[in-house]
N, C-alpha and C positions, 0 to 999 in steps of 0.2 A: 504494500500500500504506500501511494507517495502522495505523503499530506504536506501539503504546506501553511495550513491553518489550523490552530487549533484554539478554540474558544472554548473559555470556562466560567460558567457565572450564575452564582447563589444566591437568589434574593429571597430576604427572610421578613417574613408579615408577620405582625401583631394582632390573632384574632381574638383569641380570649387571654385575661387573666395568666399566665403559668403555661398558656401554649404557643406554642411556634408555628408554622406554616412556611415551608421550604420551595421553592423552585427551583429545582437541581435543572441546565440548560448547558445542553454540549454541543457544539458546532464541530464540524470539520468537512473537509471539503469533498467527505462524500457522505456523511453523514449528521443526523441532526436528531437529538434526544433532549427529549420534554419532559422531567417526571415529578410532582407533586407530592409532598409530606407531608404527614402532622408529625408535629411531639410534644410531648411536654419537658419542659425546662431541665426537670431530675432527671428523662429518659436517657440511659446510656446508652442507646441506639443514636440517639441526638450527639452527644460527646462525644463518642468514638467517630461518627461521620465527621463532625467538627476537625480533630487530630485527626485522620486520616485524611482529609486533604488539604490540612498543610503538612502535613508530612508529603504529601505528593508530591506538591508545589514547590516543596524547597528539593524532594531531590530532583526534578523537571531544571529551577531553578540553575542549579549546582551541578548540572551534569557534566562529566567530560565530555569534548567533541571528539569522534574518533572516526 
């Protein structure tokens, strides 16, 4: 696969009280993913997605060119 884009972008709504509302949105140049969450604030589902991407982000960031 030869991407020369790739877009990453999380935008987090305030619907109730202690809950979150995610829009996970992935672009690239042959594909294109929409997907919609709840959580609540304590959910470790919520947290670990959190760290887990930036932990992506920085090794994406950080990587060697080879």
């Amino acid at each position: 696969m030869d991407v020369t884009t790739i877009k990453i972008e999380i935008r987090k709504h305030h619907v109730l009280e202690g809950v979150k509302v995610l829009d996970l949105v992935i672009e690239t140049d042959e594909e294109n993913l929409v997907k919609q969450t709840q959580h609540k604030e304590s959910d470790r589902a919520y947290q670990n997605f959190v760290k887990e991407a930036i932990r992506i982000s920085k090794e994406l960031a950080y990587a060697r060119i080879e």
